[in-house]
C-alpha positions in Angstrom: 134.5 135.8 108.3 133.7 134.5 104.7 130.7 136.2 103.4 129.0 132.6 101.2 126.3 131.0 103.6 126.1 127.4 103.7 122.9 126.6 102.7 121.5 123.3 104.4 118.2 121.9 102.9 116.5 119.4 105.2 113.0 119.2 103.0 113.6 115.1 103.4 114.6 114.7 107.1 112.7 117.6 108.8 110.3 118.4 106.1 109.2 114.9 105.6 108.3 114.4 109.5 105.5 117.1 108.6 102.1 114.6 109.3 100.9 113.5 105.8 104.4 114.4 104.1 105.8 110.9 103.9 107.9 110.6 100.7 109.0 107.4 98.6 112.5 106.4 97.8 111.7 107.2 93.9 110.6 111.0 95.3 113.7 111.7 97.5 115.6 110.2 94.4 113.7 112.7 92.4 114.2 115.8 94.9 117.9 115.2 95.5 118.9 115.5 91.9 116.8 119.0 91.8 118.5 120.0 94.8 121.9 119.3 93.8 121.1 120.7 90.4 120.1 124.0 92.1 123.3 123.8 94.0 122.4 123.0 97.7 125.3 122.7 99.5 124.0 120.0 101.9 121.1 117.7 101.4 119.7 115.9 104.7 118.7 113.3 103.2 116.9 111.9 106.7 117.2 110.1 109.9 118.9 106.2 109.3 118.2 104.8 112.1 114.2 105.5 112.1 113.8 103.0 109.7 114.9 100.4 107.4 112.6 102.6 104.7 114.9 106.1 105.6 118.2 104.4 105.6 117.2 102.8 102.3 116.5 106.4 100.9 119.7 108.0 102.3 121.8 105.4 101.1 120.3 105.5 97.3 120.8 109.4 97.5 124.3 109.3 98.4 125.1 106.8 95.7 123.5 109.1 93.1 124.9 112.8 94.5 127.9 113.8 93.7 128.6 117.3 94.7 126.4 118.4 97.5 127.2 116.8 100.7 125.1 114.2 101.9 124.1 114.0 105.8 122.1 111.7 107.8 120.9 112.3 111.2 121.8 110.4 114.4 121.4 111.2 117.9 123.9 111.0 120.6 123.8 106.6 120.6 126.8 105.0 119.0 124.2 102.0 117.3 122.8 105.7 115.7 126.2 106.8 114.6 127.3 103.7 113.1 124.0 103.5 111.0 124.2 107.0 109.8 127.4 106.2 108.7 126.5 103.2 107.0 123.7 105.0 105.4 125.8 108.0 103.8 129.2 106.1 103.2 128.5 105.8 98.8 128.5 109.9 99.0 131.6 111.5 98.2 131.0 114.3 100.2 129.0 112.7 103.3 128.3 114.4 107.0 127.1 113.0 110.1 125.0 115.3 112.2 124.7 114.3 115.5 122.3 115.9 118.4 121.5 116.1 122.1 119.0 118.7 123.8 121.0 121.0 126.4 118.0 123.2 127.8 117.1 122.6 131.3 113.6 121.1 130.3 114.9 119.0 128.3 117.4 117.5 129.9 115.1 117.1 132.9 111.9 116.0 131.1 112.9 114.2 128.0 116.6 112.6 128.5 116.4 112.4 132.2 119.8 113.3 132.4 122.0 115.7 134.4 124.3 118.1 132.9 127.6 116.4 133.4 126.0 113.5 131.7 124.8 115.1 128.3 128.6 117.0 128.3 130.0 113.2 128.5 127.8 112.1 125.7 128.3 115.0 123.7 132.0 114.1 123.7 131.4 110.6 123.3 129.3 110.9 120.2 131.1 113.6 118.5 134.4 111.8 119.0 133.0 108.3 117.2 131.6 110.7 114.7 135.0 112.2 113.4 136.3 109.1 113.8 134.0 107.9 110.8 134.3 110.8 108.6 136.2 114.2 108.5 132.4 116.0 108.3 130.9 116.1 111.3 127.7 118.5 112.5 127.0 118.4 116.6 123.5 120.1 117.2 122.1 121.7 121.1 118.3 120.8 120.6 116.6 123.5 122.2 119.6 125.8 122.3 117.1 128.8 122.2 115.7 128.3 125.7 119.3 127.0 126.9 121.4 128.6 130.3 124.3 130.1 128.2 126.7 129.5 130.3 126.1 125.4 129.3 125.2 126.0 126.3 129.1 127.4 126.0 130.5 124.4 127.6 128.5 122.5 125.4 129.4 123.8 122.4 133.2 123.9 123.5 133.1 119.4 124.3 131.8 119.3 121.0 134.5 121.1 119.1 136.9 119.7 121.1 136.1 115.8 119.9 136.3 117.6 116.4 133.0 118.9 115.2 133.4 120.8 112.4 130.0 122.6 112.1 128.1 124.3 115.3 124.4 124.2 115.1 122.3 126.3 117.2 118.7 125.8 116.4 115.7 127.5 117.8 114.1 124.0 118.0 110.4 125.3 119.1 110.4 128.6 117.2 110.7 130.7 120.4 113.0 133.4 119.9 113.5 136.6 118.5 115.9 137.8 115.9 117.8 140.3 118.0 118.2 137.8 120.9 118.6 134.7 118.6 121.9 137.2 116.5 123.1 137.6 120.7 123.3 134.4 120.9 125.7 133.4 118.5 127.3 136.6 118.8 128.5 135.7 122.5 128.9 131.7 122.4 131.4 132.5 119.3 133.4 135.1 121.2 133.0 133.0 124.5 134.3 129.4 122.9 137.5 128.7 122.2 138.3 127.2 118.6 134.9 129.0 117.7 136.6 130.5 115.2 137.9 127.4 113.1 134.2 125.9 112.9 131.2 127.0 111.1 128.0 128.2 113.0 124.2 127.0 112.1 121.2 128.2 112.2 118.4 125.9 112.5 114.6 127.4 113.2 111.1 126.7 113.2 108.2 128.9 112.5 106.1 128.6 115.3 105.8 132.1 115.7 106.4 133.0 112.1 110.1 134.2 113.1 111.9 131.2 111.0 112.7 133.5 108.2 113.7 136.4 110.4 116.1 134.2 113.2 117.5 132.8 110.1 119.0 135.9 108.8 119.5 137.5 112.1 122.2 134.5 113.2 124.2 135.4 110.0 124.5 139.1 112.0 125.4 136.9 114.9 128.7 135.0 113.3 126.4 132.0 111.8 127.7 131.1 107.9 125.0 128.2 107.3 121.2 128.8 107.4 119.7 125.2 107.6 116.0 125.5 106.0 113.1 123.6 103.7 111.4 124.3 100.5 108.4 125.8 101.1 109.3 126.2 104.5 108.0 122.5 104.7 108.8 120.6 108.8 107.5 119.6 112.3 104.4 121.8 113.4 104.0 124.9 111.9 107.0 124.4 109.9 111.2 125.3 109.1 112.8 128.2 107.6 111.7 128.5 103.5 114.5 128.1 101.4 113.4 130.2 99.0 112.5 133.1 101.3 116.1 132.9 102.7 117.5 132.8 99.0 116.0 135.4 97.4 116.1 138.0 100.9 119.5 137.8 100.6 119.8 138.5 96.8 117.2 141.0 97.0 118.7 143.0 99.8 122.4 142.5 99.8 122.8 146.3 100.8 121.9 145.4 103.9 123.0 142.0 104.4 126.3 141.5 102.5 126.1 137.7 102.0 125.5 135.6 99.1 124.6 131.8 98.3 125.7 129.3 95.2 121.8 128.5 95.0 120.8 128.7 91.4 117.3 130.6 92.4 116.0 130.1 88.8 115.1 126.5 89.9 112.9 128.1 93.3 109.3 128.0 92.0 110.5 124.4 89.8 111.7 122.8 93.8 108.4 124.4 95.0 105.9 122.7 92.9 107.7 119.3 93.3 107.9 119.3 96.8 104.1 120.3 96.8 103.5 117.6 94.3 104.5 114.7 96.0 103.7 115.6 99.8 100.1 117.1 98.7 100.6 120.1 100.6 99.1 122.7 98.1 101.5 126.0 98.4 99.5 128.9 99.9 98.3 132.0 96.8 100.2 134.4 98.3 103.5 132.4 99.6 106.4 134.6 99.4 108.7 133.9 95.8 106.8 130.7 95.2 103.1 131.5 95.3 100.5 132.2 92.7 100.0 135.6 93.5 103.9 136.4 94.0 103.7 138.4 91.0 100.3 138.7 90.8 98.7 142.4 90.0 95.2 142.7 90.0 94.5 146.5 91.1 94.1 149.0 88.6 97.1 151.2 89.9 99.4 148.7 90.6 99.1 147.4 86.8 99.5 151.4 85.7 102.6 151.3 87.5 103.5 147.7 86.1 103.1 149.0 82.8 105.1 152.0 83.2 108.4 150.3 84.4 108.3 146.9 86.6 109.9 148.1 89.7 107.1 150.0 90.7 105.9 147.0 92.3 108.4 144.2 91.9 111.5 143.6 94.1 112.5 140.8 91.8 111.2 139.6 88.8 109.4 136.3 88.2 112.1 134.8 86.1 114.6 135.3 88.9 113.0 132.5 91.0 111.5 130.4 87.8 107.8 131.6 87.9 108.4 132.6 84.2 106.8 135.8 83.7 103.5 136.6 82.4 100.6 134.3 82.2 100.4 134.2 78.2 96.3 133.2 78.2 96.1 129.4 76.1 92.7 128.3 74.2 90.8 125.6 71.7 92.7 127.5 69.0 96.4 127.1 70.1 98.3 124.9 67.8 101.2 122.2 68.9 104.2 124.8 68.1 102.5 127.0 70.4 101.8 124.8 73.3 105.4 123.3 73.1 107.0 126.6 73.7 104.4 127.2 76.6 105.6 123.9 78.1 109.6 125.3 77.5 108.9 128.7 79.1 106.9 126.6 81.9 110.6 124.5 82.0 109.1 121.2 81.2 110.8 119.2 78.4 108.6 116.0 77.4 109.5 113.0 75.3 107.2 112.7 71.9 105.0 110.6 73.2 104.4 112.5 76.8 103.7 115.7 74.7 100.7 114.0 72.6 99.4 112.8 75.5 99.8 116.5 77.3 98.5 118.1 74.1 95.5 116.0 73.9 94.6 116.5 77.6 95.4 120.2 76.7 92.4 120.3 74.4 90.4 118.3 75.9 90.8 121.3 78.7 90.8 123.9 76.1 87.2 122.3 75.1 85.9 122.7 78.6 87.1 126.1 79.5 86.8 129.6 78.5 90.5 130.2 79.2 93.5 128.3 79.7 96.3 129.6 81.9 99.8 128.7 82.9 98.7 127.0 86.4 96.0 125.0 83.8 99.2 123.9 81.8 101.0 123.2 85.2 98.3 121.2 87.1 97.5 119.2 84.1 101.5 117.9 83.0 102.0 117.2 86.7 99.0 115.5 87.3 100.0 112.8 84.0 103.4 112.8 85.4 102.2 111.8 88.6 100.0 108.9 87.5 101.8 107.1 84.9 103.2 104.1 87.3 99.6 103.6 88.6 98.2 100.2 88.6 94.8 101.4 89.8 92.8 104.2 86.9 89.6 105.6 86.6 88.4 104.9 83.4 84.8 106.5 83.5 82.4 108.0 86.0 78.9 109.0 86.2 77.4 110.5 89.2 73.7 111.2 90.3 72.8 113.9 92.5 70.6 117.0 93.9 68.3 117.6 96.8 65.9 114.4 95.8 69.0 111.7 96.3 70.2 109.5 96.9 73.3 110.2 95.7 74.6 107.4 93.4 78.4 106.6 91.8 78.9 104.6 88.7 82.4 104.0 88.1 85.1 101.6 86.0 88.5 101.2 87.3 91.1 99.4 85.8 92.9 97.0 88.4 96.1 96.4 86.7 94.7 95.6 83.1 91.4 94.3 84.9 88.1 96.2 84.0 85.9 96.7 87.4 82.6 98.4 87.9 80.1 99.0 90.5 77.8 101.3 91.5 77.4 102.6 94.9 75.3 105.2 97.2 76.9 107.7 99.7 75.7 110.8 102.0 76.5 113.2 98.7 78.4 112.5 95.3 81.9 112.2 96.9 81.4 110.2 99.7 79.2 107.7 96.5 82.8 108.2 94.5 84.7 106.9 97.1 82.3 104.3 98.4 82.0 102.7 95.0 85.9 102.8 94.8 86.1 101.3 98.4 84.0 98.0 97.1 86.5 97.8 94.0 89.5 98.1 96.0 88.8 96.7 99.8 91.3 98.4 102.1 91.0 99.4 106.1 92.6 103.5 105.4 91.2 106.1 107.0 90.2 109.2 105.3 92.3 112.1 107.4 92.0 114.8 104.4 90.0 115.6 101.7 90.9 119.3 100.2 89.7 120.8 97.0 90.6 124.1 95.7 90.7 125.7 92.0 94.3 126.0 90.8 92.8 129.1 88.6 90.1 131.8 88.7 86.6 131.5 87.4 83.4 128.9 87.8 85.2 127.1 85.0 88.5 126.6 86.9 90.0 123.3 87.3 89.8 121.4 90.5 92.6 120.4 92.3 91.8 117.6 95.1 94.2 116.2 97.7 93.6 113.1 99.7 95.6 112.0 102.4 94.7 108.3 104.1 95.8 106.0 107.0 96.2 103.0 107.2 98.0 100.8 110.0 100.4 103.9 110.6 101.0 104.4 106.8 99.7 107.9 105.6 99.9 108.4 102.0 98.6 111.8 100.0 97.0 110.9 96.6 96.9 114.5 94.3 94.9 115.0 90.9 93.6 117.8 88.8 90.3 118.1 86.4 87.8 120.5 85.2 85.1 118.4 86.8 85.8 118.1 91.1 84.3 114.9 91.1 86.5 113.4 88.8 89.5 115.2 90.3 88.1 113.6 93.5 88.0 110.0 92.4 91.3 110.4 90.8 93.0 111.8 94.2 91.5 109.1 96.1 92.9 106.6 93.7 96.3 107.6 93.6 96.5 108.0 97.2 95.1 104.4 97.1 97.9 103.1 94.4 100.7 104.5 96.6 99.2 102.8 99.9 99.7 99.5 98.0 103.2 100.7 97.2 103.9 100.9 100.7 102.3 97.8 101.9 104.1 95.6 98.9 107.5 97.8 100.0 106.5 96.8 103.9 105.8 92.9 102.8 109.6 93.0 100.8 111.2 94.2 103.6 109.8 91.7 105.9 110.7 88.8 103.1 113.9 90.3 103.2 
């Protein structure tokens, strides 16, 4: 068996059906060309048939990809099949994965279907599959709580019609790594042909075993590990990417396998995917966090001093978290910052960088101390907004015990000055009344989330809103030393991309 892993990234199919983590076609555009710069050897770019939205997306990917596969999902249907197809046909490289559940419950409960049956239909869509492209990925849903005994026969009809990748995901997160490693272990010794196919893992975190099951199948005979950055998918989530990286980097002693990933670009695919699904990434998340390389007790930094692998299995520049906060203030000069941005790996056009370095000092006026996650928040966040048809141009609030609480606020409705002032039950509920009256819309508020991207009373907010409207969620992301303004700026943006959608929804319908 070879010893490179496959590695699978489904942060736009599985990730994206995460509630709230919708993305747009330019976002996917924007992800897939990171991806294929770190070297992913497969990007799932999402599921064609769902909608005329996700075929649109998988189709634009594979005309811009050129050296990662692209694969589109399809269950067992032929109208699926033929529209995944459809979807991925521009990619040079191009895979159709195609599924059907083979547990017991699920055959009984959700295809209502006997055994005999989903063997037929496993035959039957992996056959039209290969007959479409040379690529082809057949998938038991729910092989972890399958009999093995099907779950061999299974596997067998589907490399018999000619798939050419095996996966066997642990679709609810229920397994463990020793029995999840048995698994594989005995369907590839029981299956004949098991040996001319590659094996896949797929799992889910449910009981924070994603990571673990991942590695475990490459024990069992698997050689692709299919998986999301930041661990992003359905429930509590997939397999990170980054975690599965870097533990097999880190510990190659006892797991003699090795990826093409270019793990430099880790924390860089991190903040994006964060960016645009406003899912903030948790302090202490493994390789990406804040904290990853983080040392705040006193012994820890004596050791840190004394030589770095005291404390460090890796070092931050091995996954792109670029090493030591260097602390920024009022005083820094444009030389200075520019390097910061370089070392942060952001590489801005003139006119980008005067706006950064201006917002930069405008910062550096407010706060004591500027840090790397201040430099960070405050690029995105202008990178973020620059389409925008609706801005905040000013706001002034009123508030304390006494109330009520008032917003005064100007927008700017694509080149059209708007104010109003409004009253709420506390000054962001006022923010986003006033902004409500400026721009009427019938969305839902399902999240509202602040928290400081660094330490300190003086820290900047970073606020995430995520709304609903007519089965449309959208997540709207800014940053500012002041939460209220951070607020009205999140609400806003979330605002400008539910227009985006509904003008996308009315061009499709013209169409």
């Amino acid at each position: 068996m070879s010893d490179q892993v496959i590695i699978f990234d489904t942060t736009m199919r599985d990730g994206e059906q995460s509630p709230g983590a919708s993305m747009t076609l330019e976002e996917k555009l924007e992800l897939a060309r990171l991806l294929e710069d770190m070297k992913v050897d497969v990007i799932e770019a999402g599921f064609p048939i769902a909608s005329q939205g996700d075929f649109d997306a998988v189709q634009a990917v594979a005309r811009i990809i050129k050296d990662s596969t692209i694969c589109g999902l399809s269950r067992a249907g032929p109208k699926d099949i033929e529209r995944c197809f459809e979807a991925i046909r521009p990619a040079p490289r191009r895979r159709i994965h195609t599924f059907i559940s083979t547990s017991p419950i699920h055959m009984k409960h959700k295809l209502r279907m006997e055994p005999d049956a989903v063997l037929e239909a496993i035959h039957a869509s992996v056959s039209l599959a290969r007959n479409l492209t040379d690529d082809v990925e057949w998938s038991a849903e729910d092989a972890t709580r399958t009999e093995r005994d099907f779950l061999a026969r299974a596997v067998e009809a589907a490399i018999r019609a000619g798939a050419t990748t095996i996966n066997l995901p642990d679709t609810v997160g229920y397994s463990f790594p020793d029995e999840y490693a048995a698994m594989f272990a005995d369907v590839i010794v029981r299956v004949p042909g098991a040996d001319k196919v590659i094996f896949s893992a797929h799992c889910h975190n449910d009981l924070g075993l994603a990571v673990a099951n991942s590695l475990a199948a490459l024990k069992g005979g698997a050689r692709q590990i299919e998986c999301a950055v930041n661990g992003l998918g359905e429930r509590a989530g997939n397999a990170a990417l980054e975690e599965i990286v870097m533990a097999l980097r880190v510990r190659g002693d006892g797991m003699p396998f090795t990826t093409g990933i270019d793990s430099t670009r880790l924390t860089q695919a991190s903040k994006m995917v964060s960016r645009i699904t406003g899912f903030p990434v948790q302090y202490n998340k493994a390789i990406v966090g804040k904290n990853a390389f983080a040392h705040e007790s006193g012994i820890h930094q004596d050791g840190m001093l004394k030589h770095a692998q005291t404390y460090e299995i890796m070092t931050p520049e091995d996954v792109g978290q670029g090493g030591t906060n260097l602390v920024m203030g009022k005083h820094s000069g444009r030389n200075a910052f520019r390097d910061k941005l370089v070392q942060l790996g952001y590489e801005l056009s003139d006119n980008a960088f005067q706006d950064a370095f201006t917002r930069f000092k405008d910062l550096a006026d407010r706060k004591k101390h500027v840090y790397d996650d201040d430099i960070v928040a405050l690029v995105d966040d202008a990178a973020a907004h620059v389409d925008d048809t609706i801005k905040v141009v000013r706001l002034r609030i009123v508030a304390g015990t006494e109330g009520p609480q008032t917003a005064e606020i100007d927008l700017d409705l694509d080149g059209t000055p708007a104010w109003t002032t409004q009253r709420g039950n506390g000054p962001v509920d006022a923010i986003f009344n006033a902004i409500s009256t400026l721009v009427p819309h019938t969305a839902v508020l399902d999240l509202y989330q602040v928290h400081a991207v660094t330490e300190g009373t003086d820290a900047q907010a970073e606020v995430s809103v995520r709304l609903t409207e007519n089965g449309r969620t959208v997540a709207g992301r800014a940053a500012d030393a002041d939460t209220l303004v951070a607020s009205a700026k999140a609400y806003v943006a979330a605002l400008n991309r539910l227009r985006a959608k509904r003008q996308r929804g009315a061009d499709a319908q013209a169409g």
